[in-house]
Backbone as a ProteinNet text record, in pm:
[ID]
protein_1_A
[PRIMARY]
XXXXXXXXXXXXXXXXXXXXXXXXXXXXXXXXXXXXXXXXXXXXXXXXXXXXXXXXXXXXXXXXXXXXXXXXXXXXXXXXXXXXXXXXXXXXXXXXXXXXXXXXXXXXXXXXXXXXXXXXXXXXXXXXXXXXXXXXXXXXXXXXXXXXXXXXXXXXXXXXXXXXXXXXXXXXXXXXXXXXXXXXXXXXXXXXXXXX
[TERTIARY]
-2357.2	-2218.7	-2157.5	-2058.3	-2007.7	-1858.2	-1861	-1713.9	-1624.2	-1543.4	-1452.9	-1293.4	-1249	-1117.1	-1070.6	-941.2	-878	-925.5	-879.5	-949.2	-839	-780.2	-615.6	-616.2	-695.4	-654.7	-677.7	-607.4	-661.4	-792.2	-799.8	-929.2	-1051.7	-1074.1	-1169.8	-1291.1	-1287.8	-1385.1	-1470.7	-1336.9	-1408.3	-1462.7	-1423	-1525.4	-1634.6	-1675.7	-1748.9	-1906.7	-1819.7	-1902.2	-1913.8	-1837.6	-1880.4	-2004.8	-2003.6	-2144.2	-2267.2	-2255.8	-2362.2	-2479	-2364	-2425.6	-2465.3	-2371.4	-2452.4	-2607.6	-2635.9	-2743	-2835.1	-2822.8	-2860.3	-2977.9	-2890.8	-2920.5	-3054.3	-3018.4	-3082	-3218.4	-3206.8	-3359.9	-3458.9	-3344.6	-3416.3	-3496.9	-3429	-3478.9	-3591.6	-3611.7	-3678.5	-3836.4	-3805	-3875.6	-3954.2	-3912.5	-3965.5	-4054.2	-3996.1	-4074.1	-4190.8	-4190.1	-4316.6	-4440.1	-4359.4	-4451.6	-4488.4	-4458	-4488	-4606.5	-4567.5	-4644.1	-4810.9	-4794.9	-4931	-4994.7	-4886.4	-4979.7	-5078	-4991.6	-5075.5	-5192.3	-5190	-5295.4	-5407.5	-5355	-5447	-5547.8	-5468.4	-5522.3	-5602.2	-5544.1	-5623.5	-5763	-5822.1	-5919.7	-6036.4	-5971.1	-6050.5	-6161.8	-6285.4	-6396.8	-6358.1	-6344.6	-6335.6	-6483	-6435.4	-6555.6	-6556.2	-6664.3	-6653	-6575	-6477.9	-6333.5	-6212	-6136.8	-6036.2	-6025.7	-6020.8	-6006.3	-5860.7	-5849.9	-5693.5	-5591.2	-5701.2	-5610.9	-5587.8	-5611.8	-5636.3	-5516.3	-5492.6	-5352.8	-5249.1	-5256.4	-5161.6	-5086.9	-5218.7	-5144.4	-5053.7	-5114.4	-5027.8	-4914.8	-4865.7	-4786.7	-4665.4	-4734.6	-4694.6	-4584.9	-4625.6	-4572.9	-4442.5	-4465.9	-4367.4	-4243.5	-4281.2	-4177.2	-4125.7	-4187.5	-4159.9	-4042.5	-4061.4	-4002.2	-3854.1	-3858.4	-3741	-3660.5	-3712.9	-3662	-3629.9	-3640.1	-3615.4	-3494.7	-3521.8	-3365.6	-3276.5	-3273.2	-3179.9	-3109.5	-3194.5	-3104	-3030.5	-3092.5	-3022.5	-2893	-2906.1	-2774.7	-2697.6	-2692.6	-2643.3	-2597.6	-2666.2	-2632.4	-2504.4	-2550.5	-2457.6	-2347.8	-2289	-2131.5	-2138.9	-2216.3	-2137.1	-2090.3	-2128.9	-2060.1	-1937.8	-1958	-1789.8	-1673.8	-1741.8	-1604.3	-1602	-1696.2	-1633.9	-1579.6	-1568.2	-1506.3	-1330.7	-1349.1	-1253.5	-1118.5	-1204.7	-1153.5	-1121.6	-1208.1	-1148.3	-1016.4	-1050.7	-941	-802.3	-813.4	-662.6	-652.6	-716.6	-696.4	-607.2	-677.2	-612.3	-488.7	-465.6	-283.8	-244.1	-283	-133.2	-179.9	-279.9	-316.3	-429.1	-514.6	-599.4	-562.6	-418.5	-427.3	-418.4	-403.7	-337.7	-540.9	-556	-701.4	-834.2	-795.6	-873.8	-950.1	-873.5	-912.7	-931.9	-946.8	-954.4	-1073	-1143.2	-1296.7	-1296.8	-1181.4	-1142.3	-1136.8	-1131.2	-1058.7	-968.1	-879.6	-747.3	-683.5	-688.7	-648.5	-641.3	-757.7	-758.7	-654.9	-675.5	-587.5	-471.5	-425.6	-260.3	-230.3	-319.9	-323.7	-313.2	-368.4	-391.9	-250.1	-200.3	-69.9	75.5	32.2	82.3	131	9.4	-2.3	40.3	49.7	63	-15	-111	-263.4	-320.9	-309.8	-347.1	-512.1	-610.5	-716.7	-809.1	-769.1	-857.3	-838.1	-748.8	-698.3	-797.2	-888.2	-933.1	-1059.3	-1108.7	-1237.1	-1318.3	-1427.4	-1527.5	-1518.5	-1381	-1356.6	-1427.4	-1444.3	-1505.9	-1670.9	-1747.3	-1857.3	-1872.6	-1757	-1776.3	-1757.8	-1664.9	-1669	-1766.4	-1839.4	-1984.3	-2083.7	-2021.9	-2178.6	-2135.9	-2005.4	-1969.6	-2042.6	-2034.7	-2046	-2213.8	-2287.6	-2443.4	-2476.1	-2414.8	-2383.4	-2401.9	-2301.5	-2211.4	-2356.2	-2406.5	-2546.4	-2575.4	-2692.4	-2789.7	-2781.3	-2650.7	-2632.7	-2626.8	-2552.1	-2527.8	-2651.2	-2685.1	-2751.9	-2862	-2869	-3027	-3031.8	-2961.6	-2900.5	-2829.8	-2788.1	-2668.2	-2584.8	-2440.3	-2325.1	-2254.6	-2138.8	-2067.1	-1952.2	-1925.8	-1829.2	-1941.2	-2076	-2125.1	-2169.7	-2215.6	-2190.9	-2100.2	-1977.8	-1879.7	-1890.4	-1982.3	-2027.6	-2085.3	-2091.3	-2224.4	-2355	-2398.1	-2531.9	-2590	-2492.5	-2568.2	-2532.7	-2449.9	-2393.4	-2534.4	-2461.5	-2573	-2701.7	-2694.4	-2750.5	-2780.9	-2653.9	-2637.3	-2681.8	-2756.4	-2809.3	-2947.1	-2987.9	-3072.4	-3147.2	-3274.9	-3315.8	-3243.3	-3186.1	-3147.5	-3273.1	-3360.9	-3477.8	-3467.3	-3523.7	-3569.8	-3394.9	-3375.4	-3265.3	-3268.5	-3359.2	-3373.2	-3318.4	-3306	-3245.6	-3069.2	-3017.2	-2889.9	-2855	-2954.6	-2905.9	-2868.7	-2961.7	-2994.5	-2859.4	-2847.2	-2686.1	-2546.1	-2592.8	-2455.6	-2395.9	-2493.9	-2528.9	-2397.6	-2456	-2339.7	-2177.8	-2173.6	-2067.6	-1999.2	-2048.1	-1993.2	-1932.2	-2013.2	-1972.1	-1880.2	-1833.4	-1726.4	-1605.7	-1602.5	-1558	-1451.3	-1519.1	-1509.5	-1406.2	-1462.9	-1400.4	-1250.8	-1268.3	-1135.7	-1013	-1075.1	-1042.8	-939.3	-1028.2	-972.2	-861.7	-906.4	-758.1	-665	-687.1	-537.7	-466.9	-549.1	-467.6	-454.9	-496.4	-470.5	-287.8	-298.5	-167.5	-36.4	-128	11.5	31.9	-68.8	-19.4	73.5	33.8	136.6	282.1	280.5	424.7	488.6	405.1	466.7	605.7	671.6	815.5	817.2	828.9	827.1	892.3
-13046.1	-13050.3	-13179.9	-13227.1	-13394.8	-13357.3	-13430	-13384.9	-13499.7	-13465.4	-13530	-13519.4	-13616	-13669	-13788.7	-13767.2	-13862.7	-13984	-14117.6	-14244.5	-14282.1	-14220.1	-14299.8	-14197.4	-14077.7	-13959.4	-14022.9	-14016.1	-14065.3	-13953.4	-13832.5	-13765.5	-13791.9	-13908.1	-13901.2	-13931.6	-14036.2	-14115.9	-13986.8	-13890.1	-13793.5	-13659.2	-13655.9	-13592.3	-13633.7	-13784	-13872.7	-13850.1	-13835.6	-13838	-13676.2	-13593.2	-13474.8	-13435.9	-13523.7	-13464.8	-13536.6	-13664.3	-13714.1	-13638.1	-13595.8	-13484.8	-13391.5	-13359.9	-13212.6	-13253.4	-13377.1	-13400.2	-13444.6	-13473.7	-13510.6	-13363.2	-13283.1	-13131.6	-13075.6	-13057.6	-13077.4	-13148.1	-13248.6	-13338.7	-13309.6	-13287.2	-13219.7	-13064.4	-12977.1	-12872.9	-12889.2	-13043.6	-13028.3	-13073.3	-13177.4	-13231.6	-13123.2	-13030.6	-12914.8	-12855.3	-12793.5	-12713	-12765.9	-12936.2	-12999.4	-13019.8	-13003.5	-13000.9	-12861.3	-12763.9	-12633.6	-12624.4	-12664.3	-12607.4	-12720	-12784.8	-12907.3	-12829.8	-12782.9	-12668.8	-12580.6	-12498.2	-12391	-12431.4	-12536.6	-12610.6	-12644.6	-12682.3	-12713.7	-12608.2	-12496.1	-12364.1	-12281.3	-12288.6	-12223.7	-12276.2	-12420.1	-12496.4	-12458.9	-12459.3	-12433.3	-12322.3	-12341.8	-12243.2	-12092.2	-11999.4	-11859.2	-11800.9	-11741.8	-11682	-11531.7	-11449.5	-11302.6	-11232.1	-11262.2	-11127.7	-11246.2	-11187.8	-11254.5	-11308.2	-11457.9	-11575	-11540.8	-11518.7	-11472.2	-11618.7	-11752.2	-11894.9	-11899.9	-11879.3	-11883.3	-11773.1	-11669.1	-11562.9	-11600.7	-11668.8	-11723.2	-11834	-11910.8	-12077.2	-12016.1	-11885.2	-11877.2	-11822.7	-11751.7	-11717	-11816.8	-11925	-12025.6	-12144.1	-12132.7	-12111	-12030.7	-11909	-11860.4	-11860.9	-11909.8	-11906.6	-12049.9	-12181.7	-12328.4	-12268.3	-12214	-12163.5	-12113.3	-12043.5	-11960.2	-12034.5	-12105.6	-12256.6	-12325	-12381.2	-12492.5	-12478.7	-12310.1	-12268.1	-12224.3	-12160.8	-12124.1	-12284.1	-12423.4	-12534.3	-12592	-12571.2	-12609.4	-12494.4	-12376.1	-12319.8	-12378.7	-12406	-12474.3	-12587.2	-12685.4	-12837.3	-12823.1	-12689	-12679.6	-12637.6	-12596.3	-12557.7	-12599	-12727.6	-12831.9	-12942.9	-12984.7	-13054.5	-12946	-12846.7	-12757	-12818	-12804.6	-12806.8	-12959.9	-13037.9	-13141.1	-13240.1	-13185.8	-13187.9	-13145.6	-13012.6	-12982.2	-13063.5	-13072.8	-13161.8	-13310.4	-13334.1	-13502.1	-13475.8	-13408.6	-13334.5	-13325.1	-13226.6	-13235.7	-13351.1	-13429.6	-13566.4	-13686.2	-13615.5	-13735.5	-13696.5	-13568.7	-13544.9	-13492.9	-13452.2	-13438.9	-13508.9	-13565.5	-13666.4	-13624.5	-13721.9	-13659.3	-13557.9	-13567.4	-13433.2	-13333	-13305	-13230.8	-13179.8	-13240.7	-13199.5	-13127.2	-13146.8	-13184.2	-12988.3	-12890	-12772.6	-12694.9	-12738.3	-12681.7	-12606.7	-12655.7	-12581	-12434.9	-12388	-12230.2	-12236.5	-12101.6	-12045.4	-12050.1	-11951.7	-11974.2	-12096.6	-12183.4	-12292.3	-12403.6	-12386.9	-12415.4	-12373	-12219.8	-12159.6	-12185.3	-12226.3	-12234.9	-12404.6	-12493.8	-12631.5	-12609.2	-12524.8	-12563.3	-12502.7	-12385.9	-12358.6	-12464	-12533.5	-12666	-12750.4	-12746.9	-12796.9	-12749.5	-12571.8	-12512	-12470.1	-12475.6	-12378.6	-12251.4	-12213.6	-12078.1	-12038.8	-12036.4	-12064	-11998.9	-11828.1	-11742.8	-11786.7	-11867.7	-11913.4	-12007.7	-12090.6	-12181.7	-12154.5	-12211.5	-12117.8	-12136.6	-11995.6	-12008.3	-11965.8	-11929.9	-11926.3	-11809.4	-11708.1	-11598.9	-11622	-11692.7	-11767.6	-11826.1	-11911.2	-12026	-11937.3	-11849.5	-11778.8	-11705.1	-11670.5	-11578.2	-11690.9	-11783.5	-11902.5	-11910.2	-11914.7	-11950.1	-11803.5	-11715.7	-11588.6	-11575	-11640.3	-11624.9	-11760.3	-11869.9	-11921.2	-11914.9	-11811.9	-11752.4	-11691.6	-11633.4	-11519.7	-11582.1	-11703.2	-11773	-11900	-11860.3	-11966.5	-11908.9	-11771.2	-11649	-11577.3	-11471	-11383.8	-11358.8	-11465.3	-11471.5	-11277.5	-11207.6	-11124.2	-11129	-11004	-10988.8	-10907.6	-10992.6	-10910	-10896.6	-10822.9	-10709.5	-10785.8	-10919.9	-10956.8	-11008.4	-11020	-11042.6	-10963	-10831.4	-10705.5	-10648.7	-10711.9	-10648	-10724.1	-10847.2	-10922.5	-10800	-10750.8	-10677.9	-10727.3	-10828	-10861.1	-10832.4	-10842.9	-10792.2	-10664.8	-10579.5	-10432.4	-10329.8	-10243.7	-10156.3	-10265.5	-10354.1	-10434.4	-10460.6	-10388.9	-10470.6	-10452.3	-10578.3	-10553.3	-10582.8	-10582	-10642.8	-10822.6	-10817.9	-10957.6	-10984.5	-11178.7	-11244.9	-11252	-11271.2	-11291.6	-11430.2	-11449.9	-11520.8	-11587.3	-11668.4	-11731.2	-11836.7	-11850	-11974.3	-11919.4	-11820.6	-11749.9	-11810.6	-11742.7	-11759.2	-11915.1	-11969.9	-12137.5	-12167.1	-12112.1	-12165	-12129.3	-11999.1	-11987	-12003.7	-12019.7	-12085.8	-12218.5	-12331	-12406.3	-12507.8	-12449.9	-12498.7	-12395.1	-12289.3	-12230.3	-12341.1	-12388.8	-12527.9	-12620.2	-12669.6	-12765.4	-12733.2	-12620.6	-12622.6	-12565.8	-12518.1	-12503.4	-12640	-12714.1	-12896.2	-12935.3	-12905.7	-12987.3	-12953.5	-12826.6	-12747.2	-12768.3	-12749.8	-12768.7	-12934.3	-13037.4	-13170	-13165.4	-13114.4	-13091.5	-13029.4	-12936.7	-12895.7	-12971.7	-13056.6	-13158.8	-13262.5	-13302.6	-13424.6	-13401.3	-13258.2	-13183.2	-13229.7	-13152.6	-13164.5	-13282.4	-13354.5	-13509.7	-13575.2	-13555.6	-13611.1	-13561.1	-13479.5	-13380.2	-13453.7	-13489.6	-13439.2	-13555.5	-13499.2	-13594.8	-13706.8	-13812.4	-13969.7	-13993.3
12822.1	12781.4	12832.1	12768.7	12805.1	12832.6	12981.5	12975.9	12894.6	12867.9	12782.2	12862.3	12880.2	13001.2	12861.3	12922.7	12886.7	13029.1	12943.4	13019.8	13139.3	13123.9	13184.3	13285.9	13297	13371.2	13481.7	13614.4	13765.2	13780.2	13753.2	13735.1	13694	13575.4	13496.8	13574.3	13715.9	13754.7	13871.7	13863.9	13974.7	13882.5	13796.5	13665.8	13662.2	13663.9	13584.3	13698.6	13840.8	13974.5	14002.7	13997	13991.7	13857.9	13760.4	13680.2	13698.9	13769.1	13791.6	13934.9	14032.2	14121.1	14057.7	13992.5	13894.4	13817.8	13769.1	13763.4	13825.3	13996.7	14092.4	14122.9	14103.8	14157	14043.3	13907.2	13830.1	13857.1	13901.6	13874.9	14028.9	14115.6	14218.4	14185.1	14152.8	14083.6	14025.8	13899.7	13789.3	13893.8	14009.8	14097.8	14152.3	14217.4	14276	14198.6	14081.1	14000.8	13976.1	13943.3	13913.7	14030.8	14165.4	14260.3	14272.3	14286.7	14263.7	14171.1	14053.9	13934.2	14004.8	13989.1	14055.1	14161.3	14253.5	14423.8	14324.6	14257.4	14189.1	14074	14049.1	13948.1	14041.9	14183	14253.7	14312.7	14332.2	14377.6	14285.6	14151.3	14060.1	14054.6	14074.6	14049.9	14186.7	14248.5	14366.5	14360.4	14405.3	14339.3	14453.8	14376.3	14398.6	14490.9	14637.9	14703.3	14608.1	14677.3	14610.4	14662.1	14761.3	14821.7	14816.4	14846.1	14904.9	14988.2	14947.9	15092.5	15176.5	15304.2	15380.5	15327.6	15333.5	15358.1	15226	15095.1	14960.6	14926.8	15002.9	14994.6	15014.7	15120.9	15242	15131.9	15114.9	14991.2	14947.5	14800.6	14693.5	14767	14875	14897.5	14979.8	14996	15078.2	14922.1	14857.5	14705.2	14688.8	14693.1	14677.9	14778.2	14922.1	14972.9	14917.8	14908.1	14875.3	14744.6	14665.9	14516.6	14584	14651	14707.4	14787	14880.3	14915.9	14831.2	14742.7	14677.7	14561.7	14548.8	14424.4	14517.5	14655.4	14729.6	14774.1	14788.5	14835.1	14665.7	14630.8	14453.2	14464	14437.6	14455	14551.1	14690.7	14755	14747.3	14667.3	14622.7	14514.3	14444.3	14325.8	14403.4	14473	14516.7	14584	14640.2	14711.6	14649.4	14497.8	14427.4	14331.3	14364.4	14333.3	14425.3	14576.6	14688	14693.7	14687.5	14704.1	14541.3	14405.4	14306.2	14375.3	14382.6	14435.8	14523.1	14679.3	14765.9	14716	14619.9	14566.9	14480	14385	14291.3	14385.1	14460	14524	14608.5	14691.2	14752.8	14661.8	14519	14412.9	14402.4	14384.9	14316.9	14435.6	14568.2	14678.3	14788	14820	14952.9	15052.7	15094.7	15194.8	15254.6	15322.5	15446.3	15326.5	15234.2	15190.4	15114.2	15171.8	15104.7	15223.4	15352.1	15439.8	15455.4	15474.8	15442.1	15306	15174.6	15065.9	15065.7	15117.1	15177.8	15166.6	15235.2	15267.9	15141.8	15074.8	14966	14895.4	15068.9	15069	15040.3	15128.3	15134.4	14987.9	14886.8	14783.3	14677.2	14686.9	14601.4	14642.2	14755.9	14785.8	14722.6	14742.2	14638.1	14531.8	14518.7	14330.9	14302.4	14387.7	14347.4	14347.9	14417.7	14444	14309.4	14217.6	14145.2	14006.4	14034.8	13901.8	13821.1	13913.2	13831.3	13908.3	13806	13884.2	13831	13976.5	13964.7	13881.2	13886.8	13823.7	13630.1	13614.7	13460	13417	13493.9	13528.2	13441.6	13354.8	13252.8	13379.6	13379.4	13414.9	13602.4	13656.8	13767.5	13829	13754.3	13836.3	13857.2	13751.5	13767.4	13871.1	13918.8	14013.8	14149.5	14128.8	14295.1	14348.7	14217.8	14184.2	14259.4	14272.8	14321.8	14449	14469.8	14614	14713.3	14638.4	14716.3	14754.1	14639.6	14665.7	14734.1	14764	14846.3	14985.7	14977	15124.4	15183.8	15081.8	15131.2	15158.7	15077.4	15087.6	15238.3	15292.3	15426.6	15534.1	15557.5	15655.2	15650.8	15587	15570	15529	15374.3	15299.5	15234.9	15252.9	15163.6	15082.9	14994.2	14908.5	15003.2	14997.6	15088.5	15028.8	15099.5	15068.9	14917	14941.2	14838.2	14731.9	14726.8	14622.2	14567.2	14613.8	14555.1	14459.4	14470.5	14405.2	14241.8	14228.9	14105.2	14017.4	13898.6	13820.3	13796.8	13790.1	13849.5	13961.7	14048.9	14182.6	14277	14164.4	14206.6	14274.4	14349.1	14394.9	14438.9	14507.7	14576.3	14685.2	14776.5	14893.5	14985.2	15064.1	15186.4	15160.6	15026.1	14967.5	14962.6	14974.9	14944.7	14835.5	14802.7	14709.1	14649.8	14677.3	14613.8	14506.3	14379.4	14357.9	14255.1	14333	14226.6	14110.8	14092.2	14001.4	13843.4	13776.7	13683.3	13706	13772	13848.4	13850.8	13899.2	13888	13751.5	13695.2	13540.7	13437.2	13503.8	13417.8	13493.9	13613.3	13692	13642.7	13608.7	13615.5	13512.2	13362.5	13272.8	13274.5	13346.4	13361.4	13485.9	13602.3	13660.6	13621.1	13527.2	13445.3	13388.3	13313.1	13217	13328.1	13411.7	13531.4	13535.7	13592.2	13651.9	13537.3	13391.8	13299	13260.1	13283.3	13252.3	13387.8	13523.5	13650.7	13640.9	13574.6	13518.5	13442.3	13297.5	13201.7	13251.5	13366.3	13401.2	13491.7	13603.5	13658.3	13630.1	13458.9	13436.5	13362.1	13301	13227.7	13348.4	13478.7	13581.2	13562.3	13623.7	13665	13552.2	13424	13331.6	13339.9	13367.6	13372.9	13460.3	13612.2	13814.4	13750.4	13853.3	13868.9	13902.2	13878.7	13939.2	14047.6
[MASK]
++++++++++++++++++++++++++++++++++++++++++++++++++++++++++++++++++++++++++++++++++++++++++++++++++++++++++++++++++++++++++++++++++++++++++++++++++++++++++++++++++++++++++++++++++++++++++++++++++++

């Protein structure tokens, strides 16, 4: 998807840098998978004894944790180019300090009110809090907790392994993006409006 900004927006250049991370993340992902897929090409080749080798178990499983690693830091990469979209976003229209905690939640949502947007309006916002929350797991806990539970994907879950996220990336992924783009048009709207 291409974001599309007006050129004049003081936003556009932090659009422009919020999607290039977004494809930063992407190629890391695409990087992984390709080393992954090569481990297991390598393992498959390897001549087979008549039982089960323990070190030959161990590999493929040594795989699967690399896999689980590698989409749990991609989810992570991905809502860290959310908060710091974010944090640039309000730095641009009310000022560093005024940016320095957006991090919190709270603190975001009381900016953006600032501004006249009201976040959950925001396409794609419950998506995006949906990432922050598996996020939240994937940094605390490495479970599903109690506020990501309350998502329907991950209902009757909780307390549960996240297990394998790479699905989740995959459709988080362009719901971000349109997130970002929409997140833009509305403060490029304010900014045209704000009072001189």
């Amino acid at each position: 998807m291409a974001f599309k900004y007006r050129r004049l927006s003081p936003f556009f250049l932090l659009g422009r840098l919020a999607k290039y991370e977004l494809e930063d993340v992407d190629r890391f992902l695409a990087w992984s998978d390709q080393q992954r897929r090569g481990r297991q090409r390598y393992l498959e080749k390897l001549p087979s004894s008549d039982g089960p080798d323990d070190q030959f178990v161990d590999d493929f499983a040594e795989i699967g944790a690399f896999t689980s690693l590698y989409t749990e830091s991609a989810i992570v990469a991905l809502w860290r180019c959310i908060e710091l979209f974010r944090k640039r976003t309000i730095a641009q229209a009310l000022g560093p300090a005024q940016a320095k905690s957006v991090y919190r939640h709270r603190d975001f949502s009381n900016a953006l009110a600032r501004l006249r947007i009201s976040e959950p309006k925001v396409r794609c916002a419950r998506s995006v809090d949906e990432l922050r929350c598996i996020n939240n797991a994937v940094k605390h806990e490495g479970r599903v907790g109690r506020e990501l539970a309350a998502y329907p994907r991950w209902k009757n879950r909780q307390g549960e392994e996240l297990g394998n996220l790479r699905l989740h990336y995959a459709r988080l992924r362009s719901l971000t993006e349109r997130y970002i783009e929409d997140l833009m048009t509305k403060a490029t709207r304010w900014w045209e409006r704000k009072p001189a």
